[in-house]
N, C-alpha and C positions, 0 to 999 in steps of 0.2 A: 209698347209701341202702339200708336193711334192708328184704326183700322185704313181713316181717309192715308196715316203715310204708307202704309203696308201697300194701298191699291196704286198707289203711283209707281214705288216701287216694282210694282207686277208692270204697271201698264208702260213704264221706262223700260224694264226688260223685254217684253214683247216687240217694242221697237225697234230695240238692238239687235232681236235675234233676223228680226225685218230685214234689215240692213242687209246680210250676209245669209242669203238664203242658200248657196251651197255650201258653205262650215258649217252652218246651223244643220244642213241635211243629214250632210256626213256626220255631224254629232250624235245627231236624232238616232241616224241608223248605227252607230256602235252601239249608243244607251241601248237600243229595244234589243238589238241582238246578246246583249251581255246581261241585260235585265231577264229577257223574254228566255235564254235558258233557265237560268235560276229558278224560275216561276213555271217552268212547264214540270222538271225534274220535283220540284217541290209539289206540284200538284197531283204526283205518280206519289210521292211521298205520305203524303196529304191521302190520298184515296184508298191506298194499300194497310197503311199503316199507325193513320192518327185520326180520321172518321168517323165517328161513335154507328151505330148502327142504326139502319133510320126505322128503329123501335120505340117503344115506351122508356123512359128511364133507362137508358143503356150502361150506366154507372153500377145497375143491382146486379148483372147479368153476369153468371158464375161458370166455369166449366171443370168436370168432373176430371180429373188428371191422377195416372199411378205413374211411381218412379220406384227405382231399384236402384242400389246402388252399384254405380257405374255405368248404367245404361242411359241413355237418352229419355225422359219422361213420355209417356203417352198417353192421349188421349183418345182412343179407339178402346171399345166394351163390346163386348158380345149381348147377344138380346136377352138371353137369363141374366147378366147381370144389371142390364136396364131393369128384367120387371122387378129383380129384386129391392135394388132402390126405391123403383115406382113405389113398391107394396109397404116400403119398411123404416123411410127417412120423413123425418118430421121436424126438420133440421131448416130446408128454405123453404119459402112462403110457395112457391111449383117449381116443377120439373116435367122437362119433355127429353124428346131424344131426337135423332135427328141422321139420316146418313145418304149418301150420294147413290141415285141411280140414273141409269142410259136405257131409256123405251124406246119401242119402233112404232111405228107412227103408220109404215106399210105393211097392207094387207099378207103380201110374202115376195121374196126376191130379195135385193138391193135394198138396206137398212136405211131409214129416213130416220135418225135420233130425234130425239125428242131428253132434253136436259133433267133429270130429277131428283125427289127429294122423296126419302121414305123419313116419314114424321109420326110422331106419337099423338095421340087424340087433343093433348094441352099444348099443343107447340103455338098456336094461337093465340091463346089466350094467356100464357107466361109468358111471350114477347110482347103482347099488348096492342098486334097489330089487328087492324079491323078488316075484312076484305071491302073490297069497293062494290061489288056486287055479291048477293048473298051471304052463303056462310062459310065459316071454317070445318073443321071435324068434330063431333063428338064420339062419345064413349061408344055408341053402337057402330059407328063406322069403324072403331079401330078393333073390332071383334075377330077373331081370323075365320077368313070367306067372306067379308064383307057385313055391312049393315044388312038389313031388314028390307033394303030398297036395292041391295047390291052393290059393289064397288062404288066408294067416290073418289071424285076427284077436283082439285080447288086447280087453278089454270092460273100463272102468269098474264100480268097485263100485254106486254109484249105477244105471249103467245095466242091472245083473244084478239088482237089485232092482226095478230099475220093471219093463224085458220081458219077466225070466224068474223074475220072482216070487223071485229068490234060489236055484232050485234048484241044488244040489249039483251034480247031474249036467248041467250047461251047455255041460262040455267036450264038445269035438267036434259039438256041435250047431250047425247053420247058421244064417247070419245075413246075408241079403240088403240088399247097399250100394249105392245106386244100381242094379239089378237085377242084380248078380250075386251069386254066393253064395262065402261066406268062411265055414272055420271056425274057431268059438269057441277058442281052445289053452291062453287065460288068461285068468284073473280079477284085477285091480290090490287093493291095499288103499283101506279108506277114506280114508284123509289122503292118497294120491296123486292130484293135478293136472296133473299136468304141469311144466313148467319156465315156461308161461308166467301168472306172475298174475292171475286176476283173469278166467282165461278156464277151465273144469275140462273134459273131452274126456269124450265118450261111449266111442272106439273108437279104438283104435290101430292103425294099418295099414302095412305093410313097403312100402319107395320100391319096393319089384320089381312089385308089383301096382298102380302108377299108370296104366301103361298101358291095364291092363284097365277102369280106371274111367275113364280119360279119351280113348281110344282116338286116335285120328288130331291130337288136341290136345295129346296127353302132353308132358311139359316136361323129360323125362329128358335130351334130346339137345339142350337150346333156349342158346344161348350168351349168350343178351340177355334169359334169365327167371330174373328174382330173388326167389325164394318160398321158402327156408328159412336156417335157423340154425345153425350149426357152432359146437361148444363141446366141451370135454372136460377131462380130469382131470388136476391139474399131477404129475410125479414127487415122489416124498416128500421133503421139503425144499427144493425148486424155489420159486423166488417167479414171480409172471408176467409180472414185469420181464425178470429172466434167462430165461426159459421164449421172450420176444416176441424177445429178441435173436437168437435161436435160430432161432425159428419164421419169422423173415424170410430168411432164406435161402432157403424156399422159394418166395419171390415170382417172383423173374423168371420160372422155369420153367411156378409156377403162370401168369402173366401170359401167357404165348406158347404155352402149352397149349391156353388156355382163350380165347384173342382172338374178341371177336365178330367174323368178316370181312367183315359187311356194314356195318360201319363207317365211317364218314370216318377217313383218317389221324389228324386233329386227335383224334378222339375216342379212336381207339386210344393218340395218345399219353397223352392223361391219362389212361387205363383201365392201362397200365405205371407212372404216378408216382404210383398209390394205397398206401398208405402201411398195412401191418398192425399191429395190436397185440391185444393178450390181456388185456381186460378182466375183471372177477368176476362172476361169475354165481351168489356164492352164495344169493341172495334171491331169484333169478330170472334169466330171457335178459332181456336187451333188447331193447325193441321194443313193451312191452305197450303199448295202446293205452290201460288202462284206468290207469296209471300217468303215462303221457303227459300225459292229458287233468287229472288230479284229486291229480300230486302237487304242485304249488306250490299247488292251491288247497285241500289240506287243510292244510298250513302255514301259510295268511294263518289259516283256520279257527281251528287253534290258539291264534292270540294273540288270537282274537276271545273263546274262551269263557275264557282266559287273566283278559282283561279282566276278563268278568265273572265268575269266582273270587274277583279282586280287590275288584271292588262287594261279594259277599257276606260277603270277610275282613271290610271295613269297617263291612258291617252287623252283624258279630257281633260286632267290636268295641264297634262304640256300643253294642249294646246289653246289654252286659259295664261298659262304663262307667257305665251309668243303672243295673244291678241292683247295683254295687258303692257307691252313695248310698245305696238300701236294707239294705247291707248293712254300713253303715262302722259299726255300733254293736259287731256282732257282732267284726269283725275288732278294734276298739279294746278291747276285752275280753280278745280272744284276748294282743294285744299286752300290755296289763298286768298279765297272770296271766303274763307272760314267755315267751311265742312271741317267735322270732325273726322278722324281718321275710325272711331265707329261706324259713324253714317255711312260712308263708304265702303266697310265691310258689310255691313247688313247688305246694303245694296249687290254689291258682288256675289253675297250668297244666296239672296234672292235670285242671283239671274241662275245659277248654278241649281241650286232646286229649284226652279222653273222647267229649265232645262231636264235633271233628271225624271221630274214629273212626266214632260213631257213622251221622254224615253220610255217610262215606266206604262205608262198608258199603251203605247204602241207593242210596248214588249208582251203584254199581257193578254192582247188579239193574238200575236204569235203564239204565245204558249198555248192557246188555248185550240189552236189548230194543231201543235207539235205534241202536246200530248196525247190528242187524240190518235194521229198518226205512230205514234209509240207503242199507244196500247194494240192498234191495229199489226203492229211489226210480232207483237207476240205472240196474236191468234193463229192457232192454225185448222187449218178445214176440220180434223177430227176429234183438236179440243180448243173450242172459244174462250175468247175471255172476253170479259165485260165488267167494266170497271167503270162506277159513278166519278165524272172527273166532271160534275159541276159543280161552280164556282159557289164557292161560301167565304164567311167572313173570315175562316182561314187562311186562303189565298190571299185572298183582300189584304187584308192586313201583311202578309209575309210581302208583298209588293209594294204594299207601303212602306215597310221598315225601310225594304230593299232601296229605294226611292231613295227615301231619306238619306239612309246611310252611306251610296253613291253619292249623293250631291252635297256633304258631307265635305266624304274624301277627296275627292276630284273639288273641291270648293274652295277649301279652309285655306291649305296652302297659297294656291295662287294671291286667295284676297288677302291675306296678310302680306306676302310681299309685294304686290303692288300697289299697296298704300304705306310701302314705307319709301314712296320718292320725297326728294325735296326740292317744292317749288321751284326756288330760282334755277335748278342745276337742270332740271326736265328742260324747263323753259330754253335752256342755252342750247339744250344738247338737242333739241327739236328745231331750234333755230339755224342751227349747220348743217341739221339734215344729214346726221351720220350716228347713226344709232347703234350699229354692227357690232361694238364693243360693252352694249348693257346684257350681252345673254346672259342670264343665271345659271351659276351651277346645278341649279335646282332640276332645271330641265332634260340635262344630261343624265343624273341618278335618274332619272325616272324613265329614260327610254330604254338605258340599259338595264332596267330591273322589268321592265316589258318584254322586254329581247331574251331576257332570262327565266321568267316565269313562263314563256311560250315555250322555249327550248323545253322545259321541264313537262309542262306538258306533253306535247311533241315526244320524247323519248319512253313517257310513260303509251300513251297511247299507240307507240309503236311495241312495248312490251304485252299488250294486250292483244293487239293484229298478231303479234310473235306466238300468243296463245292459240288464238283461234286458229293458226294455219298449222300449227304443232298436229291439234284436234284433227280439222279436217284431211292430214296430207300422210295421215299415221296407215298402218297396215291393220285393218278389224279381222283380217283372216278369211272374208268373205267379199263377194262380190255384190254389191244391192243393184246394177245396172241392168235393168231388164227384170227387177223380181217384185211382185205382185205377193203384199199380204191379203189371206182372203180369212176374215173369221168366220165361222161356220157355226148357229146356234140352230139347234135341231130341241129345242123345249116346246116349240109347238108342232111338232111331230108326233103322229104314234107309235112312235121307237120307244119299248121301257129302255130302263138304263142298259142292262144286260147285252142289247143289242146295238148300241151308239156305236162301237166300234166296227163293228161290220160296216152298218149305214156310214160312215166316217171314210171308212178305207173303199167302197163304194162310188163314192162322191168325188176320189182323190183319182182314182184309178179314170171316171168319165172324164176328168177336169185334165188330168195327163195327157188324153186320147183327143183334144178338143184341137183346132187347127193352130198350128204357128205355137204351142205350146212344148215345151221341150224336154220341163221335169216340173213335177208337181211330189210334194211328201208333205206330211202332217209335222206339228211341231207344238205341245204345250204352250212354248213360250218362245218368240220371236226375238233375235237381239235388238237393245237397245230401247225397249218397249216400254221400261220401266219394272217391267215386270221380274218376277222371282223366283226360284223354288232353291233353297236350298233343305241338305239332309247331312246325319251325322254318319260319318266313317269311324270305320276301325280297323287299320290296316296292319296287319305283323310288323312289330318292329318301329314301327312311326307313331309321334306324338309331336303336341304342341304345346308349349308352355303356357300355363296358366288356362286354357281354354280346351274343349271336347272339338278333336279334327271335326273337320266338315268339307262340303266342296257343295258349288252349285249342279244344280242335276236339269235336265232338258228330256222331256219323253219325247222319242220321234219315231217318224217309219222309215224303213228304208229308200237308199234314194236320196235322204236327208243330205248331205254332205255335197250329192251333185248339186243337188235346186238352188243351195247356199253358194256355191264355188268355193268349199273349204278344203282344200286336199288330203285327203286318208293318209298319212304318211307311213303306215306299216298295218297286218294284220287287215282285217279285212273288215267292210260295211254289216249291217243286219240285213237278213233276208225274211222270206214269208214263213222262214222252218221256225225262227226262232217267236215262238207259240208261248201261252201260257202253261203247256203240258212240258214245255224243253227248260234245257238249264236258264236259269236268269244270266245274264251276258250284258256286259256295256262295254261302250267305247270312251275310252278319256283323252284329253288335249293331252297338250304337251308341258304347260303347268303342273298338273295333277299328277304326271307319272313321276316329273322332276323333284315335286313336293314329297309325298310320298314312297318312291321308289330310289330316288338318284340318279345314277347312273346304269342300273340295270336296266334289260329291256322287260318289261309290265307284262306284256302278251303274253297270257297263260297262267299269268299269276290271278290270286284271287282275296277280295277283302268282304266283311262285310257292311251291309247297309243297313244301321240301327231305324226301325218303325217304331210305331205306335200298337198299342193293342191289336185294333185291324187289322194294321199291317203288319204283320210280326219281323222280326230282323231275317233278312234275306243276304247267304249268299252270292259274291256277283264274279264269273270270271270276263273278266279282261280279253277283249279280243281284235282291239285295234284302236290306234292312236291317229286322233287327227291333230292338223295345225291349229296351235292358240286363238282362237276368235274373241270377240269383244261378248258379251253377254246383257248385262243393266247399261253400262254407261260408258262412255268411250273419255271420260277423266280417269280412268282409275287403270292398272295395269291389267295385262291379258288374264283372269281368273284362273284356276284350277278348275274344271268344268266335267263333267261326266255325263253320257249321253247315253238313256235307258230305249230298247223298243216299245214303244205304245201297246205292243200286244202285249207285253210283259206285265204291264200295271192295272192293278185291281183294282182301281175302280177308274171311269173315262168322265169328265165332267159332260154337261150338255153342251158346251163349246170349246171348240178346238180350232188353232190354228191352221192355215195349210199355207205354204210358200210357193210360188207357180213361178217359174224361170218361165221367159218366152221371148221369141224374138221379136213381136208385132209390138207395135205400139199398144199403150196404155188401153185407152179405148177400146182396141179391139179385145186385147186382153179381160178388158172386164167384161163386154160382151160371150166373148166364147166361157168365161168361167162361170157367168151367170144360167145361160143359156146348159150348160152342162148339169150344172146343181139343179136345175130345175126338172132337168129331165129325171131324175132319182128322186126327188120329190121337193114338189113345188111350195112346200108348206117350211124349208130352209131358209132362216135368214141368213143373209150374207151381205157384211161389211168388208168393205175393199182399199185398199190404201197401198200405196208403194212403200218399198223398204228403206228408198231417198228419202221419202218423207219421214219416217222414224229418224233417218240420221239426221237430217237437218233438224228436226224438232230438239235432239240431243245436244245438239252444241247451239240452240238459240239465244241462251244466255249470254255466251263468248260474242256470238254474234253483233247481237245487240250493243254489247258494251264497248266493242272494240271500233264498232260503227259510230258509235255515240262519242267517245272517246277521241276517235280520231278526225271526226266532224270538229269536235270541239278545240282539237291541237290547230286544223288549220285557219280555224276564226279567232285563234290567238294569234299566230303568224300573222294574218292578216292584219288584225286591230295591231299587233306590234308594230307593221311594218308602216301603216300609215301616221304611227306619231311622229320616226324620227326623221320621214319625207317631206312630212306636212309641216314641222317645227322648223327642222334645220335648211330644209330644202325650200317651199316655197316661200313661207314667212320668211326666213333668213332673208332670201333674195330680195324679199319685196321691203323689207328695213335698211338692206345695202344697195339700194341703187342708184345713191349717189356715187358711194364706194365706188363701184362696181363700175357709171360710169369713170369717174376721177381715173382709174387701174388702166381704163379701156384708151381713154382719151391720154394717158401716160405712154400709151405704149404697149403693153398688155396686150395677150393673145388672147382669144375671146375661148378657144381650147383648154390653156390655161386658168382663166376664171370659172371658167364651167369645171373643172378638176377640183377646185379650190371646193368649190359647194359639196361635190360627191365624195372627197376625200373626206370631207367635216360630216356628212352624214354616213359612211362608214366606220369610222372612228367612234362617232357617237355609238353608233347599234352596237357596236364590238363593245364598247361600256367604256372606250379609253379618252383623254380630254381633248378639244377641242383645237386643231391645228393653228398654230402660229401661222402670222399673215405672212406671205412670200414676200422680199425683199421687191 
């Protein structure tokens, strides 16, 4: 093909679309709307999941991974097992480490986060990245206590924007973390994140200075805390196959280095039969949460707006086949003046990828607003996300395929059959001016296969709404309306450990007494938080096949049960008698008694609760049953649960939860709990969040999808419904209106002609053939 015919080609189509500038509109806006999902969802796809890292070489980039069999593989190491690696592998060309922390940014009060990253001295320099101002870390910053100069710290480009306005002179100016002071040494670039998607860091911080931010909690020396990542860069030509065969060698040593020894034997042996290998990290570590949650369900996403691309190929096919009845006079002319019936196709599928070009183009502004809008549906105030969803030749390209292969489908069809008229018969039949009788079957399969891919949709996406209102509409056993979580971190406090508990229960008892507040109690662990604790049981008489009982455990104070709205159903709450000097006593739902007990009543019965070393195995009596509440996650059934007194447990972390019922709005609420903690000492941080917020953050995936899903089912409906109105309805009419008068001018009721059209576009959407003319 000669370029000058190709431009004629363009510049004859551009004409034609001239002509009929609302069909053309109407076209324009299916394409972008059926292009422009594809390309947003693809671009969530695209950013999450197939994005190399915007590192050096992201192709070398390894991440350290143990599996057992039968368990889920992991990638979380404890810090002795990092430096053992540090010290002992010689296997990749570096290695760093790398794991997630939340700073306070205020002086004391109400928590101002600040997003971060504890990283090893080479995290810099084995990702390849340069800071944009100053420097990274070296070996004395990652000292514990700090360098020679004191804590540093290297700052996000974003966060040198928001706090320090972007100034230049940044470096070496202080930056207080949780109330100590860190200096500035570096500035990151903007397309720098981190390793983990989907989460972007404020501040990066040397594993040497943990100590100083977490003091008597620090996890440097903890053999049984699993809170970072070990990854690194393969040698040149290394694969990480041959790289893993290698890298196992250092297992045993690592394993007997690093043995937690307050272990059960049992545990220590499968802690030796964990199994290493060297996964790719060029797109990211493993682990994200936000990948976790949202990549299989942007995949189903996919083939949902997939579908409907389909509905709208469909609809521009028909209605390519209705404008080609209009147009068969033209083309039968072309034909007998000696066009080839090629020519003729090129030309038609010129107009048609013209056409979806131009859909695609439009569709691709949209996207580019709708995934932004996405990403924003899944932040929420206490965990952001932030996700690079600018455009590369990824996109690019997936838009063009998409392009293509719409104009394509929606193309081929019509121009083959409308270039198989003949001459003289077009010529007669445009001569009488009664056309009514050239429909093609062709157009009817296709409105019922629109009619029927919408439905499909449509009922899936009402299985999903089916989902989400299951979620939402279920019983958690608790109340969240009106309840205030407040997290309490007392580490920069002059409380040693020993004393948290008092300060704790202190704090809870001001915060109780504060106005329009109703019940206030402590809580380890909040439901639906994500959060965790389970412990092993051993109950007379009870066992589990294949696997050591166990049940989730919750430490609380008393009180606990009102703040919640969960009902004590028998046996009675904990009080202030029950001390670390009294018997050990919990309360269990009503799972745990069923599981464990059957049908006897629990109260009074007694099992015990297998520890660690520290903890040695403790008796527990039983002394009251509450109602089933939801715990981690409201997918999953009401758990077996067991609820310990906080005074009962040996050791109190530096934060703890506390749950505050109240009748006052939000606001005021967070004022009076602020204002109370501060009275007990002003040197408490306190982050604040409702309990609605936890539940909604729980089901935001349902959310999301079923939103998405069902957006989706009614722009198929939609794009359905305008093919077989637009085909059979307007265009019909405007083909028979000779017909139509001849019927009129016969005699014919103008009621009855008008029936004729609606009974024919009925029948078509229903998928069945095309009504016989009335007598």
């Amino acid at each position: 093909m000669r370029p000058d015919s190709l431009a004629r080609d363009l510049r004859f189509a551009l004409r034609l679309l001239g002509r009929t500038p609302i069909v053309s509109g109407v076209a324009l806006l299916s394409l972008a709307l059926g292009i422009g999902a594809n390309v947003a969802i693809f671009s969530l796809v695209n950013a999450l999941l197939v994005r190399p890292l915007p590192v050096e070489d992201p192709a070398q980039l390894v991440q350290v991974q143990f599996s057992r069999d039968g368990d889920r593989p992991t990638t979380s190491l404890t810090y002795p097992q990092w430096e053992y690696i540090r010290d002992h592998q010689d296997v990749l060309a570096g290695v760093f480490a790398a794991g997630t922390a939340r700073f306070n940014l205020n002086a004391g009060g109400e928590m101002r986060p600040a997003q971060g990253i504890w990283a090893s001295s080479r995290y810099f320099q084995v990702l390849g990245v340069r800071p944009l101002l100053g420097r990274g870390f070296d070996e004395e910053d990652d000292r514990r206590g700090g360098g020679p100069d004191g804590p540093a710290v290297v700052i996000s480009h974003g966060f040198w924007q928001r706090e320090f306005g972007g100034d230049a002179g940044v470096l070496g100016r202080t930056l207080r973390l949780d109330g100590h002071a860190f200096t500035v040494v570096g500035v990151m670039p903007a397309d720098f994140f981190g390793t983990n998607v989907g989460r972007a860091f404020d501040v990066i911080v040397p594993f040497g200075a943990e100590p100083i931010i977490r003091g008597a909690d620090s996890l440097l020396d903890r053999r049984s805390a699993w809170w970072l990542g070990v990854a690194g860069r393969l040698q040149p030509g290394e694969t990480a196959e041959a790289a893993a065969l290698r890298f196992r060698a250092l297992v045993p040593g690592l394993r007997e280095a690093t043995m937690p020894q307050d272990w059960r034997p049992q545990d220590q042996a499968d802690y030796l039969s964990d199994r290493l290998d060297l996964v790719s990290a060029a797109t990211g570590t493993a682990g994200s949460p936000l990948r976790q949650r949202y990549g299989r369900p942007l995949f189903v996403l996919l083939g949902i707006v997939a579908l409907v691309l389909l509905i709208a190929c469909a609809n521009m096919a028909n209605l390519l086949l209705a404008q080609s009845v209009a147009r068969r006079r033209e083309l039968a002319i072309r034909l007998s003046l000696g066009a080839s019936r090629a020519r003729l196709v090129r030309q038609l599928l010129v107009e048609s990828l013209l056409l979806s070009g131009a859909g695609a183009v439009a569709g691709l502004a949209l996207a580019a607003w709708t995934s932004r809008a996405l990403v924003g549906m899944l932040s929420t105030r206490t965990v952001p996300v932030d996700v690079d969803l600018s455009l590369d030749w990824r996109v690019f390209a997936f838009t063009a395929a998409v392009a293509v292969v719409t104009g394509l489908l929606f193309g081929v069809a019509p121009a083959f059959w409308s270039t198989r008229v003949h001459p003289g018969e077009a010529l007669r039949d445009q001569g009488r001016g009664i056309v009514g009788s050239t429909r093609p079957g062709l157009g009817h399969l296709l409105v019922a296969a629109q009619v029927a891919l919408s439905f499909v949709l449509v009922c899936g996406a009402m299985l999903f709404v089916r989902t989400l209102v299951a979620l939402t509409s279920q019983d958690v056993g608790f109340d969240a309306t009106g309840v205030v979580v407040a997290t309490l971190d007392v580490r920069r406090t002059a409380t040693p450990p020993d004393g948290r508990l008092a300060l704790f229960e202190r704090v809870r008892e001001a915060v109780a007494a504060a106005p329009g507040v109703d019940a206030a109690a402590l809580s380890f662990v909040t439901p639906v938080s994500g959060s965790s604790w389970n412990m092993r049981i051993a109950v007379p008489g009870y066992s589990e096949a294949g696997r050591e009982p166990s049940s989730l455990v919750n430490g609380v104070s008393p009180g606990y049960f009102r703040a919640m709205g969960t009902p004590l159903l028998s046996g009675r709450d904990f009080t202030s008698a029950d001390t670390d000097e009294a018997p050990d006593v919990v309360i269990v739902n009503e799972a745990f008694a069923r599981k464990a007990f059957g049908q006897d009543n629990p109260v009074g019965r007694t099992f015990d609760l297998d520890g660690y070393a520290q903890f040695p195995t403790r008796r527990l009596e039983i002394v009251g049953i509450a109602a089933d509440s939801a715990y981690r996650s409201l997918r999953d059934p009401l758990p077996p649960t067991m609820f310990a007194p906080v005074t009962q447990e040996p050791r109190i972390a530096s934060d703890v939860r506390m749950v505050v019922r109240a009748s006052t709005s939000y606001a005021a609420t967070q004022a009076a709990t602020l204002a109370a903690v501060a009275s007990i000492d002003d040197d408490i941080v306190v982050s604040l969040k409702t309990l609605e917020e936890d539940l909604n953050a729980a089901v935001l995936q349902e959310r999301l999808v079923a939103l998405l899903s069902a957006s989706f089912g009614v722009l198929a409906l939609l794009l359905a419904a305008l093919g077989p109105v637009r085909r059979d309805g307007a265009f019909s009419v405007a083909r028979r209106t000779n017909e139509i008068g001849i019927r009129i001018a016969l005699g014919a009721e103008p009621r009855r002609v008008a029936g004729l059209v609606a009974r024919q576009v009925l029948l078509v959407t229903a998928g069945g053939p095309p009504p016989a003319p009335p007598p």
